[in-house]
CHARMM-style PDB file with segment names, atoms N, HN, CA, C and O in Angstrom:
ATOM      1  N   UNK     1      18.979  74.623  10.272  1.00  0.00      PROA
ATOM      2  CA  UNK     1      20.162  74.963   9.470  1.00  0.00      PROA
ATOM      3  C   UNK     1      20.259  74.024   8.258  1.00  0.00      PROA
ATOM      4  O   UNK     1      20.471  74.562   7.171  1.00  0.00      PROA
ATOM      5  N   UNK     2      20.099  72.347   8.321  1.00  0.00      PROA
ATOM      6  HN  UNK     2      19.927  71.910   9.204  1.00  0.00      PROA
ATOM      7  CA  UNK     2      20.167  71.366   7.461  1.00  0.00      PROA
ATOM      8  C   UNK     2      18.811  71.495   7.122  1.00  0.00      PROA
ATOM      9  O   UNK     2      18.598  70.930   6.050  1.00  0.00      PROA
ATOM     10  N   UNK     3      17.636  72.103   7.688  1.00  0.00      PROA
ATOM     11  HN  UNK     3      17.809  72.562   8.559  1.00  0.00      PROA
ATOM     12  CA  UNK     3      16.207  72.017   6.924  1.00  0.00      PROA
ATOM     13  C   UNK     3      16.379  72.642   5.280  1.00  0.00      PROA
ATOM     14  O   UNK     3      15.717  71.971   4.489  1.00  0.00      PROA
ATOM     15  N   UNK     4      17.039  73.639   4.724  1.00  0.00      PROA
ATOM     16  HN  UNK     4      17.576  74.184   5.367  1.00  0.00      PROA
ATOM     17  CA  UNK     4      16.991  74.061   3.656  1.00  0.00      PROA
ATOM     18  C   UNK     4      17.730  72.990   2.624  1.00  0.00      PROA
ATOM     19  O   UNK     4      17.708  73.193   1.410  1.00  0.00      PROA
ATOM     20  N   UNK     5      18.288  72.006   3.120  1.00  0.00      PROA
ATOM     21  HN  UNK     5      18.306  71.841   4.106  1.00  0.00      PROA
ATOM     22  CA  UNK     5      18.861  71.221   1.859  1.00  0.00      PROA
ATOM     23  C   UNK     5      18.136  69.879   1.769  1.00  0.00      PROA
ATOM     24  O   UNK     5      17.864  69.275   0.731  1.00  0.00      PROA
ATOM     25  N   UNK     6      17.902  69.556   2.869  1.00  0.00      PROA
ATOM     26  HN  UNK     6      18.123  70.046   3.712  1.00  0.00      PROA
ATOM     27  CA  UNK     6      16.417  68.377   3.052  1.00  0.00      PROA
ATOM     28  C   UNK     6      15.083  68.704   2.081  1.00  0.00      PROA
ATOM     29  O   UNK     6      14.499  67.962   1.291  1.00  0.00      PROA
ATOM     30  N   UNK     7      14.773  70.417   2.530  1.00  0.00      PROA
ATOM     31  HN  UNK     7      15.248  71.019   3.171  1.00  0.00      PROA
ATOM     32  CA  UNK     7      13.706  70.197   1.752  1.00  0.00      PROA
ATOM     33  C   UNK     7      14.356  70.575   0.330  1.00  0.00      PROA
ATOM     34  O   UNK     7      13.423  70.355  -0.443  1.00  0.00      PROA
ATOM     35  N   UNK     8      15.258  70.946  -0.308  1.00  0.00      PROA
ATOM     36  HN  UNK     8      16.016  71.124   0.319  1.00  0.00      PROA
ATOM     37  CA  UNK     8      15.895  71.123  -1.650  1.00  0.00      PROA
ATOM     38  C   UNK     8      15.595  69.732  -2.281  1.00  0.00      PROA
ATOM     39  O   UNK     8      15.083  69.384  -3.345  1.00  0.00      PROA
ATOM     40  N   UNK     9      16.127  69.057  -1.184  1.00  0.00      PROA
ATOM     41  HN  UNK     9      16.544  69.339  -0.320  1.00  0.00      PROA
ATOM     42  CA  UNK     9      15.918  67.348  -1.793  1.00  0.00      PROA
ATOM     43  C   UNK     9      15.045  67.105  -1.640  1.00  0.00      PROA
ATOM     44  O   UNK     9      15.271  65.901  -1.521  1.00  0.00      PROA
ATOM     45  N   UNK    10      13.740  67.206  -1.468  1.00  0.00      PROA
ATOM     46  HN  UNK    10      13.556  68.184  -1.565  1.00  0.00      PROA
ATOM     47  CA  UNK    10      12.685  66.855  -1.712  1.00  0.00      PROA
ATOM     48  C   UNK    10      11.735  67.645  -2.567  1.00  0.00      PROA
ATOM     49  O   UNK    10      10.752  67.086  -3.053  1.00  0.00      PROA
ATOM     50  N   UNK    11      12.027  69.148  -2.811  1.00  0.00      PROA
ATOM     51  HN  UNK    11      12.826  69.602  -2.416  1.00  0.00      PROA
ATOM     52  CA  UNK    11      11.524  69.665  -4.011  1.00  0.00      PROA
ATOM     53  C   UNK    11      12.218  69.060  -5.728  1.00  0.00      PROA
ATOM     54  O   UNK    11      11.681  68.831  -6.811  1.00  0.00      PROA
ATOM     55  N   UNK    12      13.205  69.006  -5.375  1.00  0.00      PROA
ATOM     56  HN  UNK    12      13.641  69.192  -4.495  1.00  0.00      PROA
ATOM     57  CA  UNK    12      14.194  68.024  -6.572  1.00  0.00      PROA
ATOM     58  C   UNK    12      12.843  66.384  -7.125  1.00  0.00      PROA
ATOM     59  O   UNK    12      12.312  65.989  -8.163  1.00  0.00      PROA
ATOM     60  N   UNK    13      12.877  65.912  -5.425  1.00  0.00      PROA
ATOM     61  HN  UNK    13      13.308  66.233  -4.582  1.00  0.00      PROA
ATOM     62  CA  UNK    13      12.460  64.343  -6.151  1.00  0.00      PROA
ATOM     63  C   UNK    13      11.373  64.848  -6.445  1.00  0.00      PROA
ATOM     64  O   UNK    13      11.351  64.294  -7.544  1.00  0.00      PROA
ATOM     65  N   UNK    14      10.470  65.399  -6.436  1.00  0.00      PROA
ATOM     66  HN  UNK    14      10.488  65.849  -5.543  1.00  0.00      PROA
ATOM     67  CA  UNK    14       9.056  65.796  -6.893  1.00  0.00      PROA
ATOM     68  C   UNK    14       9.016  66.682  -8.160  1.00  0.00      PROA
ATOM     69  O   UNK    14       8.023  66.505  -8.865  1.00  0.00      PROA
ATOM     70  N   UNK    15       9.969  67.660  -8.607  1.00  0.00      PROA
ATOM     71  HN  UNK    15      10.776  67.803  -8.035  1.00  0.00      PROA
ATOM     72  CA  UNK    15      10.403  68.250  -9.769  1.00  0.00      PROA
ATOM     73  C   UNK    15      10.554  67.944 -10.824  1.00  0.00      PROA
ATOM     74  O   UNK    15      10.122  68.325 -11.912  1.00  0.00      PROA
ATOM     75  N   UNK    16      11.846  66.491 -10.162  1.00  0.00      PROA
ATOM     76  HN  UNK    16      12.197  66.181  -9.279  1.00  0.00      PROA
ATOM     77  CA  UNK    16      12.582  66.135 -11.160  1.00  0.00      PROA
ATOM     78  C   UNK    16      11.695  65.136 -12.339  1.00  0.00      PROA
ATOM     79  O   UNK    16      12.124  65.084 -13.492  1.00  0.00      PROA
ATOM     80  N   UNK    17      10.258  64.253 -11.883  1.00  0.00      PROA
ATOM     81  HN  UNK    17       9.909  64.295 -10.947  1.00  0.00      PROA
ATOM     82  CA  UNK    17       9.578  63.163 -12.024  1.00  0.00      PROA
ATOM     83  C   UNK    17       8.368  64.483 -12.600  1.00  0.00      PROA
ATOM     84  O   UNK    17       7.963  64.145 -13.712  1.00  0.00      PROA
ATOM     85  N   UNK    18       7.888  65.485 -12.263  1.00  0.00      PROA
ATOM     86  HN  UNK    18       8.217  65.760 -11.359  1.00  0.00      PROA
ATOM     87  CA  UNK    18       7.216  66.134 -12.824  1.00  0.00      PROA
ATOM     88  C   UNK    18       7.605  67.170 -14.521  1.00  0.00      PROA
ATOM     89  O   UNK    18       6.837  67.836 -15.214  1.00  0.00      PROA
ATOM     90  N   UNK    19       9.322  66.844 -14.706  1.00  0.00      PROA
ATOM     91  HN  UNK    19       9.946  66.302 -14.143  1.00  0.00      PROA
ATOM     92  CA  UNK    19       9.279  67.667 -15.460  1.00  0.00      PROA
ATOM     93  C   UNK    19      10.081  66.667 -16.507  1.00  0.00      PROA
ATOM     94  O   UNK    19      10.555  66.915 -17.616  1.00  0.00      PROA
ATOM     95  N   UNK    20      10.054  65.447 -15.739  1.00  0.00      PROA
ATOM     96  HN  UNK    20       9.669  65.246 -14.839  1.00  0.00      PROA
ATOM     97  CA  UNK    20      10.417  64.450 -16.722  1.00  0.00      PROA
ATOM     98  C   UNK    20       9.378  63.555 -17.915  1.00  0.00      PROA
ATOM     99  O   UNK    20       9.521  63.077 -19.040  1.00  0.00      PROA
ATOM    100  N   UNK    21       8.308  63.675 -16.905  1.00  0.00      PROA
ATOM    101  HN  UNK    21       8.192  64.063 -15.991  1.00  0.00      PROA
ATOM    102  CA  UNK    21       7.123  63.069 -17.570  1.00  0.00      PROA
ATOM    103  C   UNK    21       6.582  64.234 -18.554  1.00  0.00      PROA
ATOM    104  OT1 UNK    21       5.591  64.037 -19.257  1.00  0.00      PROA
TER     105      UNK     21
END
């Protein structure tokens, strides 16, 4: 039930550093 916002947050930290650079 909490798996879909765990992995949200972890597509985020990997996103966020890929679309920053």
């Amino acid at each position: 039930m909490f798996i879909d916002r765990d992995r949200n947050k972890i597509t985020y930290l990997i996103f966020v550093p890929f679309v920053l650079h």
